[in-house]
C-alpha positions as CSV (number, residue, x, y, z in Angstrom):
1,X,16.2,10.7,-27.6
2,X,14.9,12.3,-24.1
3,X,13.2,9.8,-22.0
4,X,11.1,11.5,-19.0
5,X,9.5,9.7,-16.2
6,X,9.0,10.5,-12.1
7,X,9.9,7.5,-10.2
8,X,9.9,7.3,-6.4
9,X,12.3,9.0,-4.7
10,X,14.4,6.6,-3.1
11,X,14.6,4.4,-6.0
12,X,15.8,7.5,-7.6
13,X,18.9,7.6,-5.4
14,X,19.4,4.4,-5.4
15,X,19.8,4.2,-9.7
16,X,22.1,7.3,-9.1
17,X,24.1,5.5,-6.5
18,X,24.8,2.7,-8.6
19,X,25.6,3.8,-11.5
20,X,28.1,6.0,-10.5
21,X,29.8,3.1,-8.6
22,X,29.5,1.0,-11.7
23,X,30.3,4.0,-14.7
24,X,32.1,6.8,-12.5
25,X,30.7,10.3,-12.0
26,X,31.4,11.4,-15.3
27,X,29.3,12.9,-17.8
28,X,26.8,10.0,-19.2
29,X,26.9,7.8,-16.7
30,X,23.5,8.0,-15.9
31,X,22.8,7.2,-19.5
32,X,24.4,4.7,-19.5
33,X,22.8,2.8,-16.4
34,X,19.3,3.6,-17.6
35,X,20.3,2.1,-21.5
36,X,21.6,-0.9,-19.6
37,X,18.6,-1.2,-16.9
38,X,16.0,-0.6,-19.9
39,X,17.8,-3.5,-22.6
40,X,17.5,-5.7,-19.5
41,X,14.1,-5.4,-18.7
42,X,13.0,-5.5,-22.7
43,X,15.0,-8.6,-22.3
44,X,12.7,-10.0,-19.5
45,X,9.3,-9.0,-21.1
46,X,10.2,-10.5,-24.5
47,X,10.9,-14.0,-22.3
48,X,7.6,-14.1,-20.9
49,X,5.1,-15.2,-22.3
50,X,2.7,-12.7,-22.7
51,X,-0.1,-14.4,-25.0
52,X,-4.0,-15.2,-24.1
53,X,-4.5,-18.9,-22.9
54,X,-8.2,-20.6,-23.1
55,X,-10.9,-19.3,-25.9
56,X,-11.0,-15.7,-26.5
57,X,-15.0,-16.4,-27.0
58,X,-15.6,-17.1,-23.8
59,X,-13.2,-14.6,-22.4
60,X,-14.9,-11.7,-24.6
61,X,-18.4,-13.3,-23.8
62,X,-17.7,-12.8,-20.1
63,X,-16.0,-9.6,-20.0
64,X,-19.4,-8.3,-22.1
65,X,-21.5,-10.1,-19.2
66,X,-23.2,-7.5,-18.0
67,X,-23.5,-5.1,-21.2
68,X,-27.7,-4.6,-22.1
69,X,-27.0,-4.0,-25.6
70,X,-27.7,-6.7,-28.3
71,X,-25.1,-7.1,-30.9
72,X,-26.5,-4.4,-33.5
73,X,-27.2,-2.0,-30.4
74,X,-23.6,-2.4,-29.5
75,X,-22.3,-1.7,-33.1
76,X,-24.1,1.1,-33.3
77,X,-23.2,2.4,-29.6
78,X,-19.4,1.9,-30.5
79,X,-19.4,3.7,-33.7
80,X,-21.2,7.0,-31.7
81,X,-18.2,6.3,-29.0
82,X,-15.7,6.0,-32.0
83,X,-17.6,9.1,-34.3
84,X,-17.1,11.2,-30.8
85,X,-13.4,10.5,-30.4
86,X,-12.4,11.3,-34.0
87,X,-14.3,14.7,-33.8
88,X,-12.8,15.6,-30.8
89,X,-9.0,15.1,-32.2
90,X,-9.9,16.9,-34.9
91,X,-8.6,20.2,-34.7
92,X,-10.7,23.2,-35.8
């Protein structure tokens, strides 16, 4: 698999400096680094806990603070939004 990304500069040397100390300048070694730099982090991320503390009423109830809409008005006004989206990926 080909895995792209632009990352800053200097922290792009730096990756390229270290992994040819650690894997030597031969072919892969970059590879190699990355694989070993990505399981780590995936590591990391699966040891935090990442779940939603408190009740998710309340936290829905005050991220939709401010919205005007009654429940029915929303509904409706996310079925348009979701009606729109589908038409547009639809090719043709």
């Amino acid at each position: 698999m080909v895995l792209r990304a632009q990352v800053d500069e200097k922290l792009e040397r730096k990756f390229r400096e270290l992994a040819m100390r650690r894997f030597g300048f031969g072919k892969g070694a970059l590879s190699r680094a990355l694989e070993e730099a990505v399981i780590r982090w995936i590591s990391v991320v699966e040891g935090e806990k990442l779940g939603f503390e408190g009740d998710p009423v309340e936290a829905i109830d005050g991220l939709l603070s401010d919205v005007e809409l009654d429940a029915v008005e929303l509904q409706h006004e996310v079925n348009r939004l979701w009606i729109t989206k589908v038409h547009g990926d639809v090719p043709g």
